[in-house]
N, C-alpha and C positions, 0 to 999 in steps of 0.2 A: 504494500500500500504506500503510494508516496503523499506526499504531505500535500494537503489544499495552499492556494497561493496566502489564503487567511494564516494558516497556521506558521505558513512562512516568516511571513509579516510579526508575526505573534512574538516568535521565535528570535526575529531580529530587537525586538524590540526590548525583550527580558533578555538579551546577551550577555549581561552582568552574570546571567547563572547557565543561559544555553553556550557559550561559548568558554567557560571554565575549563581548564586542563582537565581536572578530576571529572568533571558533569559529563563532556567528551566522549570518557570512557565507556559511560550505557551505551555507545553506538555498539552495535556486533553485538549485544548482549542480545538475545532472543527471547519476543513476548508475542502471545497468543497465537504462534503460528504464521503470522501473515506481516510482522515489523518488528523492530527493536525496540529496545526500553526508552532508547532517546529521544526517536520519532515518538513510542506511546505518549510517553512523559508531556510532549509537547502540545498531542492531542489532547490530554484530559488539563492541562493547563488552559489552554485556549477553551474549553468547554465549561471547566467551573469558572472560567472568566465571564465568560456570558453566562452563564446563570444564575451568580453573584449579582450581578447588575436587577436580575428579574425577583429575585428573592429577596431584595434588602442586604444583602451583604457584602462587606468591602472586596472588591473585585480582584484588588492588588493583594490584598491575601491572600483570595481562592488563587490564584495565578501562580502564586510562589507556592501556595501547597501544592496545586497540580502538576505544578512542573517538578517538584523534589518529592512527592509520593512515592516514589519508588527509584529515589537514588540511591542501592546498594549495587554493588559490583559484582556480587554472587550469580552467576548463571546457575538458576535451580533446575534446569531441565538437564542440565548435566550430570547424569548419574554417575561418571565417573572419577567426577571430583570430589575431595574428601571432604569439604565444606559440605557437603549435600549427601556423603554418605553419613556423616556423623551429627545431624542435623535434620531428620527425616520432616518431610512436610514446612519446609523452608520459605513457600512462597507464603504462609501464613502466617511467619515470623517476621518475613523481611520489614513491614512496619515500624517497626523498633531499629533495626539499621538505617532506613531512608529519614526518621526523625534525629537522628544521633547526628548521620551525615550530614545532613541541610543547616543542622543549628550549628556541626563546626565550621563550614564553609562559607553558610549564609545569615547568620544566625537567623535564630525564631522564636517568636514568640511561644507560650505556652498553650495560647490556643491553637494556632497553627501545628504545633507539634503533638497534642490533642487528635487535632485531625488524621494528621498523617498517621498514627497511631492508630487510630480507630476505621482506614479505610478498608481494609476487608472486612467489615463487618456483612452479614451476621455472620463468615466463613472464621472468624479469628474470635479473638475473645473482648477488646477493647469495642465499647459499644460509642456512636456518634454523642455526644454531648452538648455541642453548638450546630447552628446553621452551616457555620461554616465547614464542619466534620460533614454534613448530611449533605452541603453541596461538591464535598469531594469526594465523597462515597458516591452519589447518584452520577457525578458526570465518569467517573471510572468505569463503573459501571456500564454506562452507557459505550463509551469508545469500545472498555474491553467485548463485549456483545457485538459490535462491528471489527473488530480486528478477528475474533475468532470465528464467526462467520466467513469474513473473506479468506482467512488460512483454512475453513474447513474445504469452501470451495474449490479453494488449490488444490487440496491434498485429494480432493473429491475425482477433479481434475486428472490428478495426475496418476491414480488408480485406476481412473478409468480410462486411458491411455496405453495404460499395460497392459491390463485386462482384454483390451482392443485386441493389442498385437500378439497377446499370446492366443487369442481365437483366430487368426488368419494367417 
């Protein structure tokens, strides 16, 4: 999935965190199938952005939550790394890393960091607490439902491609 010309824009504009050495590194990380954590990051940023706007809540928040929700560096879909052998069920923890990370990098506030804590909810154990938690839970939500959609299609895809060629 490549990035709308909005999210571009989005992206250019919070550089102070999308263009970080460290932030960088979610690129190559793999989420939902169909993008990476950077690209995700940027969609569900740009998504609790506008819906912070529609909800009453500060925008520049949801934006900085959305964008550092999920800055850990752990590829949990790699089973063969010891992080993720010794760590089982990883993508439900990572909340606790992405709120550690953001506050050393970026600092944040406590709600913010609230947030980011509580966005896999109900999958995790930290429940939303503010608006701002409920607006970065539902726009995650939201992207990650379209990112695994379109990796499901791919993969849909590209099964059914194989499957072609090994009938003919």
């Amino acid at each position: 999935m490549d990035l709308s010309t909005r999210e571009k824009n989005f992206a250019k504009y919070y550089s102070y965190i999308t263009a970080n050495p460290e932030y960088l590194k979610l690129k190559g990380i793999p989420r939902h199938g169909s993008t990476d954590t950077y690209e995700h990051s940027i969609r569900v940023g740009y998504a609790a952005y506008r819906l912070a706007k529609r909800m009453g809540v500060d925008p520049e928040s949801a934006a900085r939550v959305g964008l550092l929700h999920d800055f850990c560096l752990i590829n949990y879909q790699d089973k063969t790394k010891e992080d993720c052998k010794s760590r089982p069920w990883y993508c439900l923890h990572h909340p606790e890393e992405a709120a550690a990370n953001g506050e050393l990098h970026f600092g944040l506030s406590k709600e913010e960091q609230d947030a980011i804590r509580s966005h896999m909810f109900p999958l995790a154990v930290h429940v939303p607490k503010s608006r701002l938690a409920l607006v970065l839970t539902l726009a995650d939500k939201k992207v990650a439902s379209i990112e695994g959609a379109a990796g499901a299609k791919y993969f849909a895809g590209k099964v059914g491609r194989q499957l072609k060629k090994g009938l003919t």
